[in-house]
C-alpha positions in Angstrom: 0.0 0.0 0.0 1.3 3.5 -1.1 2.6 5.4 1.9 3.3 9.7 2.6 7.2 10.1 2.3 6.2 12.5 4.8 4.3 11.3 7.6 4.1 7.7 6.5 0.5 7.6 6.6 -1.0 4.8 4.3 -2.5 6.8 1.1 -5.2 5.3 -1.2 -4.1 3.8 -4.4 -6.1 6.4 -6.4 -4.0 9.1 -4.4 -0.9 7.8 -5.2 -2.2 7.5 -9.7 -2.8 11.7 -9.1 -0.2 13.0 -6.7 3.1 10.1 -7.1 6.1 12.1 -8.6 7.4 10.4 -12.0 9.3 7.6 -9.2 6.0 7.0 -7.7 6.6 8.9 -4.5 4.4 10.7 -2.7 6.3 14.1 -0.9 2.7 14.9 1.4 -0.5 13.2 1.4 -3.6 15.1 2.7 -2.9 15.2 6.4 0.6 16.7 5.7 -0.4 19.7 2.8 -2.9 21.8 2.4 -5.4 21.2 -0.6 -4.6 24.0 -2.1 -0.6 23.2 -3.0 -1.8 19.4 -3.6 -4.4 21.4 -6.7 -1.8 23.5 -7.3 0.8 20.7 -7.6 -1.6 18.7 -10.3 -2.3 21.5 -12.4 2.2 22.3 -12.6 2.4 18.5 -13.5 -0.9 18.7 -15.9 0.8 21.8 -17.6 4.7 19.6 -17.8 6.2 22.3 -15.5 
């Protein structure tokens, strides 16, 4: 099961599809950021930034 890098609280596997860096980590699940910079961190990725 995926875990935070951060916190290593278990994250869903649908969490870890959206918000895994291209080496399938996850740097903050929802208990560690904001939702705001998790959005904000989809859209940079959606744009290739």
């Amino acid at each position: 099961m995926p875990k935070c890098n951060h916190c290593d609280a278990h994250v869903s596997e649908r969490f870890a599809r959206v918000f895994a860096d291209e080496h399938g980590e996850i740097h903050a699940c929802i208990n560690c950021s904001a939702n705001a910079g998790i959005a904000e961190v989809a859209r940079k990725r959606a744009r290739g930034t």
